[in-house]
N, C-alpha and C positions, 0 to 999 in steps of 0.2 A: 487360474491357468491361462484362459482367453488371454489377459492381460499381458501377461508376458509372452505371448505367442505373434501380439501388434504390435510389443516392440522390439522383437527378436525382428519381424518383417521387416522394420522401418529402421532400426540401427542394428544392422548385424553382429555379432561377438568374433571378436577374433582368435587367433588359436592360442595366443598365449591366456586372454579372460579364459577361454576354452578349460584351456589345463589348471587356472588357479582355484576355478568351482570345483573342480574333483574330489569326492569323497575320499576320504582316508583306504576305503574298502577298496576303491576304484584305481587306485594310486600302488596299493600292493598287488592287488589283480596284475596291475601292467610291470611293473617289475618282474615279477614271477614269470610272468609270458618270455621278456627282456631278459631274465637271467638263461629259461629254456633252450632259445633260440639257438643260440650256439652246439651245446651239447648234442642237441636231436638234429641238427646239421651236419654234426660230425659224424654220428652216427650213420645217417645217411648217404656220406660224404666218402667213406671209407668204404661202402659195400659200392658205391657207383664209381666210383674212381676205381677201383679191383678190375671190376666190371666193364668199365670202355676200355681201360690199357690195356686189359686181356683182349680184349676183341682187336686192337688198333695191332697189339703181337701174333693175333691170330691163335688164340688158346681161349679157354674157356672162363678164367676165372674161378673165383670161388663158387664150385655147387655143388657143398655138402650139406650143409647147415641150412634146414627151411627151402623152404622151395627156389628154385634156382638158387640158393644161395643166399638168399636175403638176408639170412638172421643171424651174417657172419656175424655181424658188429656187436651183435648182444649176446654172439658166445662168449666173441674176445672181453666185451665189457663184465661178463660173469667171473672167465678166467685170470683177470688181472688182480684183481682185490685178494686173491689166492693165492699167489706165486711168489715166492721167498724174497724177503728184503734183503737182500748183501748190501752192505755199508762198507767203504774202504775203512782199515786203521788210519790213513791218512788225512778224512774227510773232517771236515771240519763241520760239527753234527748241526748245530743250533742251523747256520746257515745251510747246510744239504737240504735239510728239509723244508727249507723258507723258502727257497727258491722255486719251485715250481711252483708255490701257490703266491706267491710275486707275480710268474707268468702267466696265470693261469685269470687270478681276477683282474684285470684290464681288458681280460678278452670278452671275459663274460658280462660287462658292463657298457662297453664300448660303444653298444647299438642305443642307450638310452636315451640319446638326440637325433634318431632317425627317423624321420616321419613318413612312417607307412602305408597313407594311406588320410583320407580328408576326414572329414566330421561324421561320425558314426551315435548311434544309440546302444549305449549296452547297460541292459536290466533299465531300460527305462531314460537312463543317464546319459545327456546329450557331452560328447567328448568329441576327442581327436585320436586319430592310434598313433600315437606320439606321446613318452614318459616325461621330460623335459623338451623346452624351448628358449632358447638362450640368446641373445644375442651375437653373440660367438660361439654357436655350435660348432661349426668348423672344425675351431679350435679345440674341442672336447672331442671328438671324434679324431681327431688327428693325436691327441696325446694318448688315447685309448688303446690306440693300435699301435702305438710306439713305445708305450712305456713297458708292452712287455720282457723289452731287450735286456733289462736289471735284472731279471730273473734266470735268461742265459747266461748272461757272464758270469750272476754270481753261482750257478747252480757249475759251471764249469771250473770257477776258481775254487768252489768251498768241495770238490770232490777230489783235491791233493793228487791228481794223475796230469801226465804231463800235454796229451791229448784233446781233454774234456779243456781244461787252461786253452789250447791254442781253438779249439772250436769257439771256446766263448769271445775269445779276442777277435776271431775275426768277424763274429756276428757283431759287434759293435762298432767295429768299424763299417761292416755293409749298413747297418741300420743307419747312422752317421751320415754315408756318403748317399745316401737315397734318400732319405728326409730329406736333404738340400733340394734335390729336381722335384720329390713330392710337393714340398710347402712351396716352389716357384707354380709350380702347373697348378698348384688351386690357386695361388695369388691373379692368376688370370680367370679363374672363376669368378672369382670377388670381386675382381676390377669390370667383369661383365656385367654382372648381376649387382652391381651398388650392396651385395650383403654379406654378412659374415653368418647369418640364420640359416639352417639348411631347407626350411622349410619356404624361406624367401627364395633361396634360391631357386627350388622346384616351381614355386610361381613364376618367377622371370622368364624360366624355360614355356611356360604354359602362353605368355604371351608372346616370345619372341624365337622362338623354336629352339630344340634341344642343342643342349652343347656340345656335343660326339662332333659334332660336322661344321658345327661353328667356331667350332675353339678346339679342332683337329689336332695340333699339334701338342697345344695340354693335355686333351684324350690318351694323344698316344707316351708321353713322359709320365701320365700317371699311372697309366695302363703296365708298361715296363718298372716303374719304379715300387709299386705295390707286391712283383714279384721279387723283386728282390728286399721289400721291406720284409714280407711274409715267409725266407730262408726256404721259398719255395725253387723246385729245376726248372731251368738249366742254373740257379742263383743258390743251390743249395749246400756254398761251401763250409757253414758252421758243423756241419754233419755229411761230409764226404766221408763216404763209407771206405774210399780207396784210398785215402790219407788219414785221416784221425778214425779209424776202426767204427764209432758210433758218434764223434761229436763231442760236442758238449754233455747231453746224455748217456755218452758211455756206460756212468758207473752207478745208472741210475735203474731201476727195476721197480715194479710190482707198483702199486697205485701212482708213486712219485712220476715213474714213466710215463703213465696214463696219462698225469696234469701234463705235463709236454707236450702230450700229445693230442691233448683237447686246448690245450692255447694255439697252437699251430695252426690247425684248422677252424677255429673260433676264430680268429687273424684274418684269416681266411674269409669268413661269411661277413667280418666288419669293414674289409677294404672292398669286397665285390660290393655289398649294399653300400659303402659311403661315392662308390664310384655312380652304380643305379641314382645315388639322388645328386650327384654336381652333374654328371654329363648325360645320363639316358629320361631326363625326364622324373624321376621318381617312382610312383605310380600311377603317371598316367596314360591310357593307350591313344597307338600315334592315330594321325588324322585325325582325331575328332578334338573337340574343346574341352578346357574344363569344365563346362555347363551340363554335356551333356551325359544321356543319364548313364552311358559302358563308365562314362569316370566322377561315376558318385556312389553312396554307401560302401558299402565291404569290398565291390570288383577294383578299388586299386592296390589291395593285398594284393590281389590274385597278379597284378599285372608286376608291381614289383617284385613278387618271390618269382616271376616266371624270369624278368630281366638281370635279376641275380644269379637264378641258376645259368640264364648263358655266362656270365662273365666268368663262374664258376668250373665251368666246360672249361674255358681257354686255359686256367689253369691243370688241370688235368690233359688237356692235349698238348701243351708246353713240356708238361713231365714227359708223354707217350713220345715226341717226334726230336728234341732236341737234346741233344749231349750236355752234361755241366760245364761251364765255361772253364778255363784257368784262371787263378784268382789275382794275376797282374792284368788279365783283358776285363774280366769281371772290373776292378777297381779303374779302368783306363773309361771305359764305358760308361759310368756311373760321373766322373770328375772330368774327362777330355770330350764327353757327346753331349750327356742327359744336364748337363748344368750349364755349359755352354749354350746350348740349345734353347734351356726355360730360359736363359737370363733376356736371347736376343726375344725371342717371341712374347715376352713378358712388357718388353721397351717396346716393340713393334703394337703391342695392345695400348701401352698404355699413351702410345703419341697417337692412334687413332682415334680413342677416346677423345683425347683434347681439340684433334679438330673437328670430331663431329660435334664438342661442345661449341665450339668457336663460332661469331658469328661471320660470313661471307663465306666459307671455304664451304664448296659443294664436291659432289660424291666422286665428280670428275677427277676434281682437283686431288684428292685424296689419292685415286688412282694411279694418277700419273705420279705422285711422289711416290708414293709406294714401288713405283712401276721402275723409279731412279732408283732409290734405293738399291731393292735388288743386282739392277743391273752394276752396281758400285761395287757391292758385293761377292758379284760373279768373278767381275776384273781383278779386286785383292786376292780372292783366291789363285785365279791362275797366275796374278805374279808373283805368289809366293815362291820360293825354291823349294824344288824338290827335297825333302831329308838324304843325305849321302848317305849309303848303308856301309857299314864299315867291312873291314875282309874280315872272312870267316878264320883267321890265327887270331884274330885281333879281338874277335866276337867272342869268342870259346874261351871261358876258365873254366876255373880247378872247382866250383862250384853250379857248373852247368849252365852255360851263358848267361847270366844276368837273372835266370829266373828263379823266385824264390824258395826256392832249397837249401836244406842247412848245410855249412861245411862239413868239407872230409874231417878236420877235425874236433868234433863237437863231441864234446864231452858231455854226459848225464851222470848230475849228482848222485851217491851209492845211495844216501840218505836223506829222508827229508828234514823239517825242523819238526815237525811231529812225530817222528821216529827217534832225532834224538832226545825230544823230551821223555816221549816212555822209556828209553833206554838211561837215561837220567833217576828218571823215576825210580826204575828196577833193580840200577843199583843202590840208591838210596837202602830201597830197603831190605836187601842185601846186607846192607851195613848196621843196618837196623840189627837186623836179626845176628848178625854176626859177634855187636855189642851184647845183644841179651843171652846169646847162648853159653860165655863162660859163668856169669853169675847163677845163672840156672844149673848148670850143671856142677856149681859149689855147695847150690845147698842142701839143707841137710835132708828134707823129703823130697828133695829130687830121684826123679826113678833113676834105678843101678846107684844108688848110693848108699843101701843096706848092703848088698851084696859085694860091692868093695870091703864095706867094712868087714865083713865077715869072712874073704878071701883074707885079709889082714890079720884079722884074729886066729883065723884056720896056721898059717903060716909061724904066727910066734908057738 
């Protein structure tokens, strides 16, 4: 043991050797933790969310259940698994029921390349609290929390209502149009921090200070774009209550609903922690270094769930203070600001990069270009012309000025193709039995065929 304890001192292990030594036992331990994390968040996530937007409207909130109310979430969790399955005739079954568990595992796996936290002992066992380390963590963390968007669409298309179909559609195109500004504002992570590892990048932060304040503009594109990856308010048009009755979810009940609703907010706990490790740091607390001992063993759990649960707040206060947008401002905002926006700040990173790479160009020099720029910048806009707004005869149609709303004359099919196929069906065998009922009723032990005969014989 001495032995490896003088060359542990003298060549350090790093965190990937870290994760490859892992016991088998060690390795499902942290899974298990990885797969919890979501569910007991959400858990939590629903009685505290009740709970500030009550306070924020001035009501109480939930406090029936448990003391203040605490133990909504594990009555609702008891009463769900209980409550009647209704299945449309129109639904299209294999896939109804595939889809929320489409949505549901990406969300629950998502956190497996997020590092929690440095080098720890557990049972003895020197690790990392990190399940994977990848080179392109990023990347896996970014498909995590995206790819649960297959499971709305399809859980709104395989539910045959015409609703659930347009909730799913427009989730895919929000997820679409927000992944664009998301994957631009971490490409200026990456370009900071020379990595695509998420754990590299929380070291770059450790020596060159957090990216919230240095890469402000990415903060704030991914900051906006997570809520609307997450189909969370003011962004939560897949599920406006006041146009598609329930969503995509509509026609969905009793545990199926539940999965919906543990991806959502599991979505939820994967975009606030993947934002804690590109821009707050990870787990480390401010002021001090990574040496010293508030950011060594177990306390940078403590410091990442604490910087999670704020990002966590902003969501929940977004829901309490702002209205849902309209889903042409929604779509304008997302394609006309949030991507125009990364692309310039993304080019303004990456030509600063090159001349602080460069050799002769000093910090001055850098400034004053920057300092032209801008000013170049200022003058195209205001030579731009103003857009003429057109007269309001000219503005106004027969479909509500321009906004999307369906026509006066829109027609809804009587029937679907799964209606006429059972109706297909029904008469077949209809025909079926139409065929067999004269031969049956010819023969000779057919019932009422004695008593013909004998009404016959009575008669001669």
């Amino acid at each position: 043991m001495t032995p490896f304890l003088a060359q542990a001192a003298t060549e350090p292990i790093n965190r990937a050797e870290l994760l490859a030594d892992d016991p088998l036992w060690l390795i499902l331990l942290k899974a298990v933790v990885v797969m919890l994390i979501g569910p007991i968040f959400t858990v939590a996530l629903i009685v505290g969310e009740r709970k500030i937007v009550g306070r924020m409207q001035n009501r109480p909130g939930p406090n029936r259940v448990g003391p203040f109310g605490l133990l909504q979430s594990l009555a609702d969790a008891i009463k769900l698994p209980f409550k009647e399955q209704v299945i449309p005739d129109t639904a299209d079954r294999k896939i109804y029921f595939l889809a929320p568990v489409i949505a549901v595992v990406p969300a629950l796996i998502g956190l497996a390349a997020i590092p929690f936290g440095g080098e720890v002992t557990i049972f003895g066992e020197p690790t990392v609290l990190q399940l994977i380390e990848l080179p392109v963590s990023v990347l896996l963390v970014l498909a995590g929390a995206s790819i649960g968007v297959y499971g709305i669409v399809l859980g709104g298309w395989a539910s045959g209502s015409p609703y659930p179909l347009l909730g799913g559609l427009r989730s895919a195109a929000q997820v679409i149009s927000y992944e664009i500004a998301m994957g631009l504002s971490i490409i200026g992570v990456v370009l900071y921090s020379q990595s695509m590892a998420t754990s590299g990048i929380v070291a770059a932060q450790a020596d060159g200070g957090w990216y919230f304040y240095l890469l402000l503009p990415s903060f704030v594109i991914y900051m906006i774009s997570m809520v609307g990856e997450t189909n969370r308010a003011p962004f939560d048009l897949p599920e406006a209550e006041s146009e598609l009755v329930g969503g995509f979810h509509t026609e969905y009940s009793s545990m199926k609903f539940a999965m919906f609703f543990l991806a959502e907010y599991s979505n939820m706990v994967i975009v606030s922690a993947f934002a804690t490790t590109l821009f707050l740091g990870g787990g480390m607390f401010p002021f001090f270094g990574a040496d010293a001992a508030i950011n060594q063993g177990w306390w940078p759990v403590l410091w990442f769930l604490a910087k999670m649960c704020v990002v966590l707040f902003g969501f929940i206060w977004l829901r309490g203070t702002l209205p849902r947008f309209r889903y042409d401002q929604f779509m304008k905002l997302g394609w006309k600001v949030l991507v125009p926006a990364a692309l310039v700040w993304l080019l303004l990173i990456a030509t600063v990069r090159a001349l602080r790479n460069a050799e002769g160009v000093s910090t001055g020099q850098i400034l004053i270009i920057g300092g032209v720029a801008i000013v170049v910048v200022v003058l195209l806009m205001l030579l731009i012309p103003e857009k003429e707004i057109p007269d309001d005869e000219a503005a106004v149609t027969t479909t509500g000025g321009g906004h999307p709303v369906p026509p006066l004359d829109l027609k809804v099919p009587e029937t679907t193709p799964r209606q006429k196929a059972l109706e297909a069906k029904r008469r077949s065998e209809e025909k079926r039995q139409a065929e067999l009922s004269p031969s049956t009723a010819g023969s000779p032990g057919a019932p009422g065929a004695g008593s013909k005969e004998g009404e016959s014989h009575g008669d001669l």
